[in-house]
N, C-alpha and C positions, 0 to 999 in steps of 0.2 A: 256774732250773735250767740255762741255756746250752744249751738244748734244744730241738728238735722234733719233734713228738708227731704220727704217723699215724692218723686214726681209720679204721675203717670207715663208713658209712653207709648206713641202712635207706632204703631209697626212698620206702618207702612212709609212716615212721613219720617220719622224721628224726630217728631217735635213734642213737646217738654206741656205738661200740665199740674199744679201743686195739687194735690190730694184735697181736697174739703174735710173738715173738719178735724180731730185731734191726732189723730194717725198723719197726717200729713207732715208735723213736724214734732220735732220735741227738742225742749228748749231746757238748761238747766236753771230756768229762772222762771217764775210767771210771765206767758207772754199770751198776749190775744190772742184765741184761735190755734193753741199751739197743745199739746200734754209737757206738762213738766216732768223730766228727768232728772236723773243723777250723773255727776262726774261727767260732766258734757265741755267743762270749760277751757276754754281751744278747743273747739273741736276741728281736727284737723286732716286726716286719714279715715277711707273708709274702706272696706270689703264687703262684700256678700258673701253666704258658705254655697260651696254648690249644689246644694240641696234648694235654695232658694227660701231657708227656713230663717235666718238668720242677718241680722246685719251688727256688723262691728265697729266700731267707731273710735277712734285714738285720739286723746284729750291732750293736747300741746300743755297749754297751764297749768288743769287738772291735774296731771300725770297719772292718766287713769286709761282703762278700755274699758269704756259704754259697752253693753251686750243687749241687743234689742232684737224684741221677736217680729220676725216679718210675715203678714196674714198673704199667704203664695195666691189669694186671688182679684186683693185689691191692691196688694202692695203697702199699706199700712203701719205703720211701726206703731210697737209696745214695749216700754221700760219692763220686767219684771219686780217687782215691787220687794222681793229678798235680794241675799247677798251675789244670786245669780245672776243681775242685772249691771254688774261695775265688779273689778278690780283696781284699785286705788294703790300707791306707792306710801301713802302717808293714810293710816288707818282713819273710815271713814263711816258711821252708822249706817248701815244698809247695804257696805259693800264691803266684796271681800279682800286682801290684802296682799300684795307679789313686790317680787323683789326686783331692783334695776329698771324702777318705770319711770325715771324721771323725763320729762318730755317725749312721751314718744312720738316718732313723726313720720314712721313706716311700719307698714300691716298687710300682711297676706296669710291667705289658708290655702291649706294644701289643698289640689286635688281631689285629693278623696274625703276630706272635708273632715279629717280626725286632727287636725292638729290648726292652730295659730301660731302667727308668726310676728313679735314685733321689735322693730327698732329705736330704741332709746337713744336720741340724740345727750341729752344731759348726762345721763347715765353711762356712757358709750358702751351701749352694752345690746344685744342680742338674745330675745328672749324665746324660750318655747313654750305654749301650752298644750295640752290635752285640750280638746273640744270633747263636748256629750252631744251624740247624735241626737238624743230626743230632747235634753231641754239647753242645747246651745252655751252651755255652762261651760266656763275656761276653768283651767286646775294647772296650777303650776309647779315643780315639785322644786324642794328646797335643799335637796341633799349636791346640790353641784351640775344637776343636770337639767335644769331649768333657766340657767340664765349665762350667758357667756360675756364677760367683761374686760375692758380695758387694762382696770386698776384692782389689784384685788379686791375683792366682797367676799365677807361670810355665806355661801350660801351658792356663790357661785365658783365655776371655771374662768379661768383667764384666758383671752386668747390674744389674738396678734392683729394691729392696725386697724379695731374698728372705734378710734377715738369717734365723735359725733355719727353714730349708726345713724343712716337717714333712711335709706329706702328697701323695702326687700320683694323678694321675686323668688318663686316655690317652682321647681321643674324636677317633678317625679321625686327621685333621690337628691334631689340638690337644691340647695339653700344660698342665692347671691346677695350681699347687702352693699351698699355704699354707703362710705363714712366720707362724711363733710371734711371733718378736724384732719385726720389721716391723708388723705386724698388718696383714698384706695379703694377698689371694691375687692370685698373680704366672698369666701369661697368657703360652704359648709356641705359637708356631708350629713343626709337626713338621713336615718334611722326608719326604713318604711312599716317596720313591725311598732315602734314605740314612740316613734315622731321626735327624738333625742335630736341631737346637732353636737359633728364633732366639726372642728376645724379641719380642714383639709392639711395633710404636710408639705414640707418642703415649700418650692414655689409657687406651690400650687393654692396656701392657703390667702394668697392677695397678689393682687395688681397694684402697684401702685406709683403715682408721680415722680416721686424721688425716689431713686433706688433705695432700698432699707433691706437689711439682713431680713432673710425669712420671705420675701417679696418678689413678683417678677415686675419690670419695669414697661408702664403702659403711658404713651403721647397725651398732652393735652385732656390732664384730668386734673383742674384744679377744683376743689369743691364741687364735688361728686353729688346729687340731690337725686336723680332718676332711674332708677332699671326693670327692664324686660326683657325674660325669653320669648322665644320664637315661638309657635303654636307646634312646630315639628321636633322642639329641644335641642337645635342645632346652632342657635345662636343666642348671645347675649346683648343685649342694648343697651349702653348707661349715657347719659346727659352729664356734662361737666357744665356747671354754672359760673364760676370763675371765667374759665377756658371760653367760653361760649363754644360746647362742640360736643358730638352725639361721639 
């Protein structure tokens, strides 16, 4: 549908209600009952910031991140109508433009709600933004520290074994992602002052299926699609989809 869909939520029950009217969804197309957005198509991945002000949205087709504002007491969503509403990979009127966003299909924000985080399957690449606490605005920087890749790019770092980036997971100082292509989850060191990403060294910077130089060797991870820390930062959890195995 190139869409997203606001529910309500019962507290008590946890059951599901669509919003009324145009806050309820946004659609990158005309759609009944819906506000039309930008850079919505695939929409595939989504976050909240925790502030509760924000919701992010990662565009599989597009190769975009939708950036829409959330009203904290109906729940609601709004495109912003400038370039602070969408970063696009392929320059796009109304939105702004970043590097290494070809499909991405993993998204998280930190903790403390200063930085975005996404994974570029297409791309295999590893991106960082800057978040604006008051208007939710992504800024990505261009000089090398803004995007971490497979294969060389102008504009970025290379790092090691995160062909097809799928999913990412934020824990304080640390940054895990799993790569489909690779069949590795790759290991980032975060920057708490700047929200930067370095690769970790040695063995430390991936897990992965087949042993690889640079690698430590982890069971039954074929095509890697899933990850979570723990709520105490003591563990990691990744899904292999191949493998069928947590």
């Amino acid at each position: 549908s190139d869409a997203v869909t606001a529910f309500r939520r019962n507290r008590s029950t946890g059951a599901l209600t669509q919003l009324r009217g145009a806050g309820g969804c946004v659609a990158d197309r005309l759609a009944k009952g819906c506000a039309t957005g930008r850079a919505l198509g695939g929409a595939d991945v989504v976050a909240v910031s925790p502030d509760g002000e924000n919701v992010y949205v990662g565009a599989f087709t597009a190769d975009a991140v939708a950036i829409l504002d959330r009203n904290p007491s109906t729940g609601a969503l709004t495109q912003p109508a400038d370039a602070t509403g969408c970063v696009v990979a392929t320059p796009l009127a109304g939105c702004a433009t970043g590097l290494a966003l070809d499909a991405p299909e993993g998204l998280a924000v930190s903790g403390d709600g200063a930085n975005v985080y996404v994974a570029s399957a297409s791309s295999s690449a590893v991106l960082s933004f800057a978040r604006d606490a008051s208007s939710g605005a992504l800024t990505q920087a261009a000089d090398g520290s803004g995007c971490i890749v497979q294969s060389p790019l102008a504009g970025c770092t290379t790092g090691t074994q995160i062909g097809g980036a799928n999913a990412v997971a934020v824990s304080g100082d640390d940054v895990y992602v799993t790569t489909l292509l690779s069949k590795s989850l790759a290991s980032f060191t975060r920057d708490e002052a700047t929200g930067l990403l370095t690769q970790k060294s040695g063995t430390s910077a991936c897990a992965i299926y087949v042993l690889a130089v640079g690698c430590s060797l982890v069971r039954e991870f074929r095509a890697p699609e899933g990850v979570a820390v723990s709520p105490d930062g003591a563990s990691v959890y990744a899904t292999a989809f191949a493998s069928g195995a947590i």
